[in-house]
PDB file of N, CA, C and O in Angstrom:
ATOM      1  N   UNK A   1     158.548  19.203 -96.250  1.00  0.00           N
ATOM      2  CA  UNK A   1     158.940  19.911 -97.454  1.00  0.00           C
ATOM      3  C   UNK A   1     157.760  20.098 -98.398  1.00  0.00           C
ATOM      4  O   UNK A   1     157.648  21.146 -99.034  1.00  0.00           O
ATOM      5  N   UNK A   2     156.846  19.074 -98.508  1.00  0.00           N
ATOM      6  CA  UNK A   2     155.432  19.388 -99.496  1.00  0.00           C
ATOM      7  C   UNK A   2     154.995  20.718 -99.179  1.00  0.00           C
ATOM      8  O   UNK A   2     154.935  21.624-100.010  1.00  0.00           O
ATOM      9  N   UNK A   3     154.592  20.856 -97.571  1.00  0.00           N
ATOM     10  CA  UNK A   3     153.942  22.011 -97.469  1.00  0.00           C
ATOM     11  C   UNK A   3     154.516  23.066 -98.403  1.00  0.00           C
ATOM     12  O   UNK A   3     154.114  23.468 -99.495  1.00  0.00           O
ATOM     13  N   UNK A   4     155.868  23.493 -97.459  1.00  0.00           N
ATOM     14  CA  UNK A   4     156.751  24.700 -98.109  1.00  0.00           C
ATOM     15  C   UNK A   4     156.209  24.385 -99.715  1.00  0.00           C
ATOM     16  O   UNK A   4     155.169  24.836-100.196  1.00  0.00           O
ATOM     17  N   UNK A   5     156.869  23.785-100.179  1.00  0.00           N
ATOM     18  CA  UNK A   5     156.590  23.588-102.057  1.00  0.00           C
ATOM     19  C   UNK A   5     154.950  23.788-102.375  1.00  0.00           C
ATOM     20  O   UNK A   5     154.531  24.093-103.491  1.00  0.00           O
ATOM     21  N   UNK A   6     154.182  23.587-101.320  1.00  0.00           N
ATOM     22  CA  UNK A   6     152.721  24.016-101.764  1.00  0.00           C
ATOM     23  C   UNK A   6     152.334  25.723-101.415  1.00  0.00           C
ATOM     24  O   UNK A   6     151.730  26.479-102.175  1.00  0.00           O
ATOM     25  N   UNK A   7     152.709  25.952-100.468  1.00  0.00           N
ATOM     26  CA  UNK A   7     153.142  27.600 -99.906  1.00  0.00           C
ATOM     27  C   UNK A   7     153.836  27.875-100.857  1.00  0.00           C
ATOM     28  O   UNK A   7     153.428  28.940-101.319  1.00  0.00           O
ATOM     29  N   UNK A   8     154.660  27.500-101.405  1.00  0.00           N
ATOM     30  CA  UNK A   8     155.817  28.381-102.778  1.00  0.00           C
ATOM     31  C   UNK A   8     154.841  28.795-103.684  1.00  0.00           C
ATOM     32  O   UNK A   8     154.559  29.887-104.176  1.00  0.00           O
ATOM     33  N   UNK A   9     154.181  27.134-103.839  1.00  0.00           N
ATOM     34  CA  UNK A   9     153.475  27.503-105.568  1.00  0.00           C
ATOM     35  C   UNK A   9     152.689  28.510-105.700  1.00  0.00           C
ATOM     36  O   UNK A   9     152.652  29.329-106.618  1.00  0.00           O
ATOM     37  N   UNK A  10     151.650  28.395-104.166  1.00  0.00           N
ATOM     38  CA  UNK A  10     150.449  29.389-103.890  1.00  0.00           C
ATOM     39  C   UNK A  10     151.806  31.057-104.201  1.00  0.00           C
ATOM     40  O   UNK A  10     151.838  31.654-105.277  1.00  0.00           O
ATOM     41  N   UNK A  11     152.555  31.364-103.198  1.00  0.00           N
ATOM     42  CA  UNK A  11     152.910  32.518-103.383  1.00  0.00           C
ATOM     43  C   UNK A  11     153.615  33.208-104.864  1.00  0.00           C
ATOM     44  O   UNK A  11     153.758  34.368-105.250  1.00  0.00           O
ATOM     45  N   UNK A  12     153.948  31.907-105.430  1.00  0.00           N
ATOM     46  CA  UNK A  12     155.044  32.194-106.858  1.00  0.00           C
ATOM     47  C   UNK A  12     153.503  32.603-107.603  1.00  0.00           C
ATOM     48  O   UNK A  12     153.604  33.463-108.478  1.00  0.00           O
ATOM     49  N   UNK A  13     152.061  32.057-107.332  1.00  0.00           N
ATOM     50  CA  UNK A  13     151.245  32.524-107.992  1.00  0.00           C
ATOM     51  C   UNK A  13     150.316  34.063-108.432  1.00  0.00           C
ATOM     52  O   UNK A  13     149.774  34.608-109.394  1.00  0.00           O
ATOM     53  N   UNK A  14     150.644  34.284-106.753  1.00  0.00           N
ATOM     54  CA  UNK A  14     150.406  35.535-106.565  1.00  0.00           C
ATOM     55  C   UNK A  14     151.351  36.704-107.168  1.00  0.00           C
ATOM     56  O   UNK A  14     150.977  37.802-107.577  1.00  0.00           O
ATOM     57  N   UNK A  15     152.749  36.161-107.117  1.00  0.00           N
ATOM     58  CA  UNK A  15     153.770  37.114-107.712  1.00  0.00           C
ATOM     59  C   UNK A  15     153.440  37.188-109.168  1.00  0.00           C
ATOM     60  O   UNK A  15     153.332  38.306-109.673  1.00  0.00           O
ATOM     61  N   UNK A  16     153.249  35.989-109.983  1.00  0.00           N
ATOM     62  CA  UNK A  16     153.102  36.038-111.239  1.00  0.00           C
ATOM     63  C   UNK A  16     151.906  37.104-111.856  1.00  0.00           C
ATOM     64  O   UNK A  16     152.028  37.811-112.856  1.00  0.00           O
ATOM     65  N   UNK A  17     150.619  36.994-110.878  1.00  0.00           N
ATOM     66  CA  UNK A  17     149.196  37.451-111.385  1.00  0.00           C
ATOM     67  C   UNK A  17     149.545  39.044-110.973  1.00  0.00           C
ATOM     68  O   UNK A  17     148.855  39.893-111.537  1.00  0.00           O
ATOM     69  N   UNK A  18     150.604  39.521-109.995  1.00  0.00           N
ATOM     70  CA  UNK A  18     150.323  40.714-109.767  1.00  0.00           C
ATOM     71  C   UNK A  18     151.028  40.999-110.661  1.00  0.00           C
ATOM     72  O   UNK A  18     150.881  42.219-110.577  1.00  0.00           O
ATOM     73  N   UNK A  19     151.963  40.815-111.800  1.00  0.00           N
ATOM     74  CA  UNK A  19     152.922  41.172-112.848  1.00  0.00           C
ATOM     75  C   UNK A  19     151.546  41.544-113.530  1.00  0.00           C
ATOM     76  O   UNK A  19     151.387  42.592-112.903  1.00  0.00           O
ATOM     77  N   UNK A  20     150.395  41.471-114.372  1.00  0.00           N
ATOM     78  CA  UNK A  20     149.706  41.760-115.152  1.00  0.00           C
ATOM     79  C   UNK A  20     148.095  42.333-114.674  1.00  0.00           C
ATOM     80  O   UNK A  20     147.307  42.911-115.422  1.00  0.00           O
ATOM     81  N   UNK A  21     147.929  42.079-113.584  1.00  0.00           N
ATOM     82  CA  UNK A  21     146.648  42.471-112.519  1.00  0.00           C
ATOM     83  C   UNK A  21     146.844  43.008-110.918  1.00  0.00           C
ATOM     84  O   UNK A  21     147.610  42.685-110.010  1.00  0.00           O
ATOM     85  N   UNK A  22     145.672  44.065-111.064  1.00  0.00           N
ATOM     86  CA  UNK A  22     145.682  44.321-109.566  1.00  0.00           C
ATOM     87  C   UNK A  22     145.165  43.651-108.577  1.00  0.00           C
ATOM     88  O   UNK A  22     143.957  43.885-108.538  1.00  0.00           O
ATOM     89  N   UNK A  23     145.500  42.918-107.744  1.00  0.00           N
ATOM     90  CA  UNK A  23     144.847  42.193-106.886  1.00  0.00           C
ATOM     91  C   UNK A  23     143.305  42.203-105.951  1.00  0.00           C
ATOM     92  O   UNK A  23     143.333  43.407-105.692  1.00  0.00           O
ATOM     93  N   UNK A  24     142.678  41.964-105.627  1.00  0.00           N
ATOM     94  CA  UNK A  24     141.493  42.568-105.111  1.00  0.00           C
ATOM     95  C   UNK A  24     141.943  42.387-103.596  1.00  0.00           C
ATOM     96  O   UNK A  24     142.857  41.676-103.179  1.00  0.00           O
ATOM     97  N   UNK A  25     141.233  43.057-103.003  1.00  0.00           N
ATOM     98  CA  UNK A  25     142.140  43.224-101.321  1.00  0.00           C
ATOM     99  C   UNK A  25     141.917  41.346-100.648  1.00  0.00           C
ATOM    100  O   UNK A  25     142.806  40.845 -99.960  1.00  0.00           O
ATOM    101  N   UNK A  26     140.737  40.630-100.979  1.00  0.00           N
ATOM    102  CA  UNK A  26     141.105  39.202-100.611  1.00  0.00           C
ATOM    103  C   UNK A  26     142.139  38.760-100.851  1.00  0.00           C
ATOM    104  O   UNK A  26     142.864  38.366 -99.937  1.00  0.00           O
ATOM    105  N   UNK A  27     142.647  38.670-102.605  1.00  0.00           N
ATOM    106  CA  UNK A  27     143.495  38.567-103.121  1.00  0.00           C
ATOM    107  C   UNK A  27     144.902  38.855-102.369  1.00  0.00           C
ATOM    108  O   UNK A  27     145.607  37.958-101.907  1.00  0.00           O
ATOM    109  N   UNK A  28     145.221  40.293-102.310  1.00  0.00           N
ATOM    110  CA  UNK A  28     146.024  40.611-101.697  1.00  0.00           C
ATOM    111  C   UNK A  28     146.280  40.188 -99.992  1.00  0.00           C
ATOM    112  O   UNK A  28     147.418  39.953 -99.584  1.00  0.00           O
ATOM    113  N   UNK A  29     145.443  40.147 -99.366  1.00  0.00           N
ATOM    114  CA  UNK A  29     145.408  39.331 -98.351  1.00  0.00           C
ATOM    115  C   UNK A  29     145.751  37.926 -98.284  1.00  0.00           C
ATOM    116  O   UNK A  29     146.643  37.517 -97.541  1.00  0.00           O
ATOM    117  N   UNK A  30     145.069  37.178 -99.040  1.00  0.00           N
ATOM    118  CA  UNK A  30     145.792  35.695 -99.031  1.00  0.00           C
ATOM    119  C   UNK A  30     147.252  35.840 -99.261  1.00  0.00           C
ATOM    120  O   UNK A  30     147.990  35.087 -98.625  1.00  0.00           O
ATOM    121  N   UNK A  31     147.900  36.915-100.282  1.00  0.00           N
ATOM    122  CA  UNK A  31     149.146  36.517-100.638  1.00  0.00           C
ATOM    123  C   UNK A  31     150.283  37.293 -99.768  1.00  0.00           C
ATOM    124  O   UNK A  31     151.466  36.978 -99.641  1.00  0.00           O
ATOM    125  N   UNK A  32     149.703  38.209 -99.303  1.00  0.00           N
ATOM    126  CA  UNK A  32     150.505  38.395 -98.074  1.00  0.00           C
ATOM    127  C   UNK A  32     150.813  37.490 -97.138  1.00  0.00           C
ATOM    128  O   UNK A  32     152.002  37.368 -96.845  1.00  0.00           O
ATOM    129  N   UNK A  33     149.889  36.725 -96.521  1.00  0.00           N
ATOM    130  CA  UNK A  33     149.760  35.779 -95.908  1.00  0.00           C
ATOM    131  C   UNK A  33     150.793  34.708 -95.891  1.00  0.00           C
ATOM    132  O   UNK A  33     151.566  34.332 -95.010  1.00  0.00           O
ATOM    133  N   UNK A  34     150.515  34.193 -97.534  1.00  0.00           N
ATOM    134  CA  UNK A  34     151.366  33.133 -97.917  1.00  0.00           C
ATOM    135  C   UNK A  34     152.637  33.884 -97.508  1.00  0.00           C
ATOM    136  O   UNK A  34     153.157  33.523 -96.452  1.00  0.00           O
ATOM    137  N   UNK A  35     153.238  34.930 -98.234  1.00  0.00           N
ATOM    138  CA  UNK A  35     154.602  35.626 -98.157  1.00  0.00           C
ATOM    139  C   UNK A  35     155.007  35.467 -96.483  1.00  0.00           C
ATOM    140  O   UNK A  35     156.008  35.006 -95.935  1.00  0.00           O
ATOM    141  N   UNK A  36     153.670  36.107 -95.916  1.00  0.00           N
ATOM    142  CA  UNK A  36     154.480  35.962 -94.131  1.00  0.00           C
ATOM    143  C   UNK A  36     155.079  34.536 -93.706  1.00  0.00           C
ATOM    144  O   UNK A  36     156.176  34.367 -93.174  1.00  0.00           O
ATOM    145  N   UNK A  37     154.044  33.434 -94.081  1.00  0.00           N
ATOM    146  CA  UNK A  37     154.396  31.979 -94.117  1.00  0.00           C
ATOM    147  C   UNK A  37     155.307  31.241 -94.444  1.00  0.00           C
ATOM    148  O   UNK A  37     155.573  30.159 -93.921  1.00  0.00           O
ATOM    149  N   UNK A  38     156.013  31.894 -95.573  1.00  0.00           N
ATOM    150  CA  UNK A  38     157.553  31.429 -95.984  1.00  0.00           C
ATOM    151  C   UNK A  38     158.519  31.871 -95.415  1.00  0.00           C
ATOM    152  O   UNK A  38     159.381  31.053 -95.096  1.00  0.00           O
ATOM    153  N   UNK A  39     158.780  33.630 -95.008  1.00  0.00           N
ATOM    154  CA  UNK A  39     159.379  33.974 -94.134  1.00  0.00           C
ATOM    155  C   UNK A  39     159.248  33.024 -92.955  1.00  0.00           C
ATOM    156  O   UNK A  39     160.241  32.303 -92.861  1.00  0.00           O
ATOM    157  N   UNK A  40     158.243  32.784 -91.949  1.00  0.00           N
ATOM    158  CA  UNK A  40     158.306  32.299 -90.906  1.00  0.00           C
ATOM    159  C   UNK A  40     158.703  30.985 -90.760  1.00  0.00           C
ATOM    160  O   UNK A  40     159.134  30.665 -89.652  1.00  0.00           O
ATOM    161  N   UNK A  41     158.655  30.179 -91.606  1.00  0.00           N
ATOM    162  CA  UNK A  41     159.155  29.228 -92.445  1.00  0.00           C
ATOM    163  C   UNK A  41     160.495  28.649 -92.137  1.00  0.00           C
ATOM    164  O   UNK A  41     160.818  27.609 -91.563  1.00  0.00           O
ATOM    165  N   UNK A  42     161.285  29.756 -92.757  1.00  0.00           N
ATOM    166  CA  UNK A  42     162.270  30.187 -92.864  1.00  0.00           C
ATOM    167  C   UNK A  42     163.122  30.624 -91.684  1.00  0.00           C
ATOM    168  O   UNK A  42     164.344  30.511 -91.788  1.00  0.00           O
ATOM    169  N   UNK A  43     162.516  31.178 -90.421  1.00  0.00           N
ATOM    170  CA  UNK A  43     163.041  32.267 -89.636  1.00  0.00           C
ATOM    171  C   UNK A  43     163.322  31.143 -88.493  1.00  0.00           C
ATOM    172  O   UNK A  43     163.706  31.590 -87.412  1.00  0.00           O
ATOM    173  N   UNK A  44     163.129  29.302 -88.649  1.00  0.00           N
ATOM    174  CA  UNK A  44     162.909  28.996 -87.485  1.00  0.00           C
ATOM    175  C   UNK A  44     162.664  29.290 -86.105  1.00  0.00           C
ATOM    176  O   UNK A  44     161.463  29.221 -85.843  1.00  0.00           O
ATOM    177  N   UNK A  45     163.220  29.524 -85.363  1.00  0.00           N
ATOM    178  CA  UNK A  45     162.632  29.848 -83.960  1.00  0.00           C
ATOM    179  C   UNK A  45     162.756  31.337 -83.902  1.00  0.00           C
ATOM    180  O   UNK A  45     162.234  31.625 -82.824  1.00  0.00           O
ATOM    181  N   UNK A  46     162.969  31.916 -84.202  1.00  0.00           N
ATOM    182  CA  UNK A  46     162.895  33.102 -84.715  1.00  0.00           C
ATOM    183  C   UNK A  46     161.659  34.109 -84.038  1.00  0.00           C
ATOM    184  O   UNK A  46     160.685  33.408 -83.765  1.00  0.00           O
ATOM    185  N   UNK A  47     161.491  35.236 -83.772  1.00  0.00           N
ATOM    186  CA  UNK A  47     160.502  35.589 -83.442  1.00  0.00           C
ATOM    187  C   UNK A  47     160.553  37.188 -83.762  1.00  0.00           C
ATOM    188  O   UNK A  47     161.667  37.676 -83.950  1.00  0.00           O
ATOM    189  N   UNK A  48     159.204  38.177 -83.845  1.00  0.00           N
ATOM    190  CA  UNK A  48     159.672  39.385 -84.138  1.00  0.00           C
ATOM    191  C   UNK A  48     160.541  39.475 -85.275  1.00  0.00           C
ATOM    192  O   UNK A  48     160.952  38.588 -86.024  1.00  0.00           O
ATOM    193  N   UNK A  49     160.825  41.211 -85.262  1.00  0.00           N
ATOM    194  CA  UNK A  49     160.906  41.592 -86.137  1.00  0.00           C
ATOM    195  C   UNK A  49     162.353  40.989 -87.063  1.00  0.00           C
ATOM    196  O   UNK A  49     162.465  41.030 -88.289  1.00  0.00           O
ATOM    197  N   UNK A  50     163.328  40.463 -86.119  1.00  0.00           N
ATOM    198  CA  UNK A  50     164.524  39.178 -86.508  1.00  0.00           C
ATOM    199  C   UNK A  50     164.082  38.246 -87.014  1.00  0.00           C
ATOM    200  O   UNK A  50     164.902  37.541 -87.602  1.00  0.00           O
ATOM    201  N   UNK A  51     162.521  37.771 -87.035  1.00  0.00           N
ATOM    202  CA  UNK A  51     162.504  36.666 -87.690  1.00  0.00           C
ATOM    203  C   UNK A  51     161.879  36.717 -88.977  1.00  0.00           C
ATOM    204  O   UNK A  51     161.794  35.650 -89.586  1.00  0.00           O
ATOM    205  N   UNK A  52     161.226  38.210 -89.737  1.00  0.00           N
ATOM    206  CA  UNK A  52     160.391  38.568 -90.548  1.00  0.00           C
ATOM    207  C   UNK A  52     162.059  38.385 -91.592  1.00  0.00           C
ATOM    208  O   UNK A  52     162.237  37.775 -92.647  1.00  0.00           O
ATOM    209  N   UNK A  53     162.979  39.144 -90.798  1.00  0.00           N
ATOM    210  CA  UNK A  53     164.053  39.919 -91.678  1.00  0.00           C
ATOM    211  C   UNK A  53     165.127  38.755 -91.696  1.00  0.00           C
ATOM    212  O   UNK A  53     165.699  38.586 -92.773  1.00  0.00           O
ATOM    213  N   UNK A  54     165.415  38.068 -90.813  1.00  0.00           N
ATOM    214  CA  UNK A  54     166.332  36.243 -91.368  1.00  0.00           C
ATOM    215  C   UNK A  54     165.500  35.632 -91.637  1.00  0.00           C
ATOM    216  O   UNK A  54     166.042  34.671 -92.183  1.00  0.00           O
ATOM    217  N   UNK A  55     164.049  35.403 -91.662  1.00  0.00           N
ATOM    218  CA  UNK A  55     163.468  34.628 -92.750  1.00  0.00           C
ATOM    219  C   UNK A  55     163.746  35.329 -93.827  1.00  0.00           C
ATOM    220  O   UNK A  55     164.824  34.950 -94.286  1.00  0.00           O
ATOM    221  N   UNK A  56     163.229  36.253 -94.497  1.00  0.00           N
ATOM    222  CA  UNK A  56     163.579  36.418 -95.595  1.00  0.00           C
ATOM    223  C   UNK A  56     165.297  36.362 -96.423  1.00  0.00           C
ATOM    224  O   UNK A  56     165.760  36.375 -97.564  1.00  0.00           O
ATOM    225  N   UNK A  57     165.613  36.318 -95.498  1.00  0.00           N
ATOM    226  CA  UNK A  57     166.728  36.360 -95.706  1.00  0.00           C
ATOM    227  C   UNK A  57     167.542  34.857 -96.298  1.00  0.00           C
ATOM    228  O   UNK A  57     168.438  34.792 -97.140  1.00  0.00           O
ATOM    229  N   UNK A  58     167.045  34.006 -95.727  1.00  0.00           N
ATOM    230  CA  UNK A  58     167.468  32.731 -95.442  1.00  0.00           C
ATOM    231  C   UNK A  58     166.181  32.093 -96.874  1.00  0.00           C
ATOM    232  O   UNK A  58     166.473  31.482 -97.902  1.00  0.00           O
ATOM    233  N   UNK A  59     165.441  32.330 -96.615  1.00  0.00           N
ATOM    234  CA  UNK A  59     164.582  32.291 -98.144  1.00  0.00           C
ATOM    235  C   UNK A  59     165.225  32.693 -98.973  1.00  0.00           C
ATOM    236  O   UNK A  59     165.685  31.653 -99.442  1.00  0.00           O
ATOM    237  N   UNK A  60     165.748  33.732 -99.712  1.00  0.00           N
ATOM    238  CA  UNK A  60     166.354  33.501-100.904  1.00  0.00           C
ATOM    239  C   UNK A  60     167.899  33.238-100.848  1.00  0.00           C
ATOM    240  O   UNK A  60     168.640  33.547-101.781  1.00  0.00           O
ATOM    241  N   UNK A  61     168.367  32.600 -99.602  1.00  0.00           N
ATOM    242  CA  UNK A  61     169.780  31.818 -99.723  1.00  0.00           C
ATOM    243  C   UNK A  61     169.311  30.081-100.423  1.00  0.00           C
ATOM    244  O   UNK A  61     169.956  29.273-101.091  1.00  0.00           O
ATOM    245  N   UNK A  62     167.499  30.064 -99.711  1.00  0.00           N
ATOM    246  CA  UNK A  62     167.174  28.654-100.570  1.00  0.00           C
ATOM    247  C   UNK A  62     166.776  28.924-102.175  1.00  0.00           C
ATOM    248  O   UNK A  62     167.015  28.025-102.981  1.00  0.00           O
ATOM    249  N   UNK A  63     166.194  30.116-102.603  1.00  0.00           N
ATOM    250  CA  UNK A  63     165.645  30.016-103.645  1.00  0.00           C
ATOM    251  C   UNK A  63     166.809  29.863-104.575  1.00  0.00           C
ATOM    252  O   UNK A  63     166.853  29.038-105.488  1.00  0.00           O
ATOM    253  N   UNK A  64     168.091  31.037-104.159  1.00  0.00           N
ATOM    254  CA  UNK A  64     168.869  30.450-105.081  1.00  0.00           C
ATOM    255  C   UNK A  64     169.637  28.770-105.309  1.00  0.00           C
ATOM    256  O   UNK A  64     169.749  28.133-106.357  1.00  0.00           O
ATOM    257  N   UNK A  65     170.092  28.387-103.862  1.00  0.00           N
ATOM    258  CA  UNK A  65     170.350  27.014-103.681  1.00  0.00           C
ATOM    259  C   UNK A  65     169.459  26.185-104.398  1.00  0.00           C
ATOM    260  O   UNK A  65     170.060  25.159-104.718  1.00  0.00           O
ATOM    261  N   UNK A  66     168.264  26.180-104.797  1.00  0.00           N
ATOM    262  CA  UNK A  66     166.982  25.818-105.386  1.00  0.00           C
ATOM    263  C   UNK A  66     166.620  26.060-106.435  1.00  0.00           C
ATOM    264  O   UNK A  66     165.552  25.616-106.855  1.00  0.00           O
ATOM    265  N   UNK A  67     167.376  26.798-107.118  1.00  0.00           N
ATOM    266  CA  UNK A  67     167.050  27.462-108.793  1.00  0.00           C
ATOM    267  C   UNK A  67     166.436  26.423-109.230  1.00  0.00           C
ATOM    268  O   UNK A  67     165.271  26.354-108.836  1.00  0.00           O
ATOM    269  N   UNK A  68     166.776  25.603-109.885  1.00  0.00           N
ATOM    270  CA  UNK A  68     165.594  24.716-110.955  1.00  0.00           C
ATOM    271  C   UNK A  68     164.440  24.376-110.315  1.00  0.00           C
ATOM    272  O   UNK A  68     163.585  24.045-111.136  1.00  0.00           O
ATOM    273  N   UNK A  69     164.013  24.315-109.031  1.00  0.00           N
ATOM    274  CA  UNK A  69     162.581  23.862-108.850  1.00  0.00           C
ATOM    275  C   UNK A  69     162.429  25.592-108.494  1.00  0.00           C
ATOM    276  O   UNK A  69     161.870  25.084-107.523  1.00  0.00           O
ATOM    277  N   UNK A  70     162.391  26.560-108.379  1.00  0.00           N
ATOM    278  CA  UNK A  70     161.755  27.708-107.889  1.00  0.00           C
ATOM    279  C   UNK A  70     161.498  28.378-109.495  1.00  0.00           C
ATOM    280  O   UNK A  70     160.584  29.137-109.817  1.00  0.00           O
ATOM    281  N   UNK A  71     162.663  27.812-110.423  1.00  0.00           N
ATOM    282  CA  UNK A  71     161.921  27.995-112.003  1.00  0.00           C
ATOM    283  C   UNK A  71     161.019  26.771-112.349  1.00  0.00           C
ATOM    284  O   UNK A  71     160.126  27.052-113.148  1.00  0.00           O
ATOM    285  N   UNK A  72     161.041  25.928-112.075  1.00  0.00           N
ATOM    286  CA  UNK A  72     159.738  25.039-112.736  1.00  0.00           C
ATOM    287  C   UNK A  72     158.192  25.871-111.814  1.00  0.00           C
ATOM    288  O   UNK A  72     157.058  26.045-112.262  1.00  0.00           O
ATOM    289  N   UNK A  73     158.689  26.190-110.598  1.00  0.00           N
ATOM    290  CA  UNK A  73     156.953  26.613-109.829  1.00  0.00           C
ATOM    291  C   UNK A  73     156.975  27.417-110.146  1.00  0.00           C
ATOM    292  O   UNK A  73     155.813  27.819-110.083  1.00  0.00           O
ATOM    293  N   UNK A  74     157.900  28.548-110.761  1.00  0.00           N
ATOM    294  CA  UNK A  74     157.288  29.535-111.725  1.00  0.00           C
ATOM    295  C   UNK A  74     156.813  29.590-112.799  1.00  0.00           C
ATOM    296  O   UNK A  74     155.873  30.305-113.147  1.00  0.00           O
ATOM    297  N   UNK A  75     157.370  28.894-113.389  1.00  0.00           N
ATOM    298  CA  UNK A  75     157.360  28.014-114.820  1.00  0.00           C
ATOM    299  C   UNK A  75     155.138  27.754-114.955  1.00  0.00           C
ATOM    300  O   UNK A  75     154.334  28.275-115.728  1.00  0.00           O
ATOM    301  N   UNK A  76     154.970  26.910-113.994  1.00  0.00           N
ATOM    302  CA  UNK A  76     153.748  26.385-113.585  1.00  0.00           C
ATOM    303  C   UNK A  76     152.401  27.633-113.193  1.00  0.00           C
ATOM    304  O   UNK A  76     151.258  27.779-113.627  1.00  0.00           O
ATOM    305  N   UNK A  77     153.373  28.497-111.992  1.00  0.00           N
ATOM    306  CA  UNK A  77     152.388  29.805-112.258  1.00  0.00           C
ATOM    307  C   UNK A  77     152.118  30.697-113.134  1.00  0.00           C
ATOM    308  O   UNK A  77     151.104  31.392-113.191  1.00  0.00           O
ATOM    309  N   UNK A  78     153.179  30.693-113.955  1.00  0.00           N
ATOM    310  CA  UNK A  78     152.713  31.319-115.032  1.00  0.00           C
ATOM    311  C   UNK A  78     151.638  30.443-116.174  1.00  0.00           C
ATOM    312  O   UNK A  78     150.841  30.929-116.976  1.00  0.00           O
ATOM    313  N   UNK A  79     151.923  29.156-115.933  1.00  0.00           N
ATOM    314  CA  UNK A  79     150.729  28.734-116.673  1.00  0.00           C
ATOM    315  C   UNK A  79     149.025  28.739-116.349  1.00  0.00           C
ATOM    316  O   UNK A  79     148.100  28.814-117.158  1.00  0.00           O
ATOM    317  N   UNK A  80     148.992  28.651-115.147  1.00  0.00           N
ATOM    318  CA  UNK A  80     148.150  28.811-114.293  1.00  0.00           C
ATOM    319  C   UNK A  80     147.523  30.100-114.769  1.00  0.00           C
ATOM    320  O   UNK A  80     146.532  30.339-115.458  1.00  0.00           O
ATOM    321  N   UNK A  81     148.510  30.917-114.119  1.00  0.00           N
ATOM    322  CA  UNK A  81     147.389  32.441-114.561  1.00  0.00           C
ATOM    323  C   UNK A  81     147.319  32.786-115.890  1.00  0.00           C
ATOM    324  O   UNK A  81     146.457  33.615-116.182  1.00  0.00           O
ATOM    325  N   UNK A  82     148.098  32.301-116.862  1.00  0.00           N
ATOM    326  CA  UNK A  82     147.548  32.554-118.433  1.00  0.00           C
ATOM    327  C   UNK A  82     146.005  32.222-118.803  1.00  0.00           C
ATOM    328  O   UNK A  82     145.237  32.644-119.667  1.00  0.00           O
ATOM    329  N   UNK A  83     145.894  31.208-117.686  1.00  0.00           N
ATOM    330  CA  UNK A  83     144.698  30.176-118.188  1.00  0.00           C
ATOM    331  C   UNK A  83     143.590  31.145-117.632  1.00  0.00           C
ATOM    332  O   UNK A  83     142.448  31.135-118.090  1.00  0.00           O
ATOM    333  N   UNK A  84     143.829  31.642-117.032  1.00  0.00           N
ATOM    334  CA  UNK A  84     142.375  32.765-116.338  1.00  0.00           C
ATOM    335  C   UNK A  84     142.236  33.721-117.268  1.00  0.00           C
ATOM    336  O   UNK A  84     141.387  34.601-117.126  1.00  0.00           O
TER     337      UNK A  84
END
C-alpha cells in the first residue's frame, strides 16, 4: 500500500501543477507514467486494453471509498506546488 500512496502523491502532484502550468514534455512524461501505474495497479491481472479501462475504473471506485486520504494527498500537493 506505501507504494500506491507514493504513486498517488507523485500523480495527485502532477494533476495539481497542470491546473496552473504547462508541463514540459519530461514533465508530462513522468506523469503519464505515474497515471499508467495506478491504472495498472488497479487492473490486477488484467492486460490490454481491459486493463487500462477496469483499472481506471476500479481506481476511482477506491478514490471515492478513500475520500479523506485522496483529500489530504491533495491537500499536500497543492502545498507542494505553491512552494515552487
Amino acid at each position: 500500500m506505501t507504494d500506491l500512496i507514493r504513486l498517488l502523491a507523485l500523480y495527485y502532484t502532477c494533476d495539481v501543477s497542470a491546473e496552473t502550468q504547462f508541463p514540459s514534455p519530461q514533465q508530462w512524461a513522468n506523469c503519464m507514467g505515474h497515471y499508467h501505474q495506478i491504472k495498472t495497479h488497479f487492473a490486477d491481472d488484467l492486460d490490454g486494453p481491459a486493463a487500462q479501462i477496469e483499472g481506471y475504473a476500479r481506481w476511482k471506485i477506491w478514490e471515492k471509498e478513500n475520500s479523506e486520504l485522496v483529500a489530504s494527498l491533495r491537500t499536500r500537493a497543492k502545498a507542494q506546488v505553491s512552494e515552487f
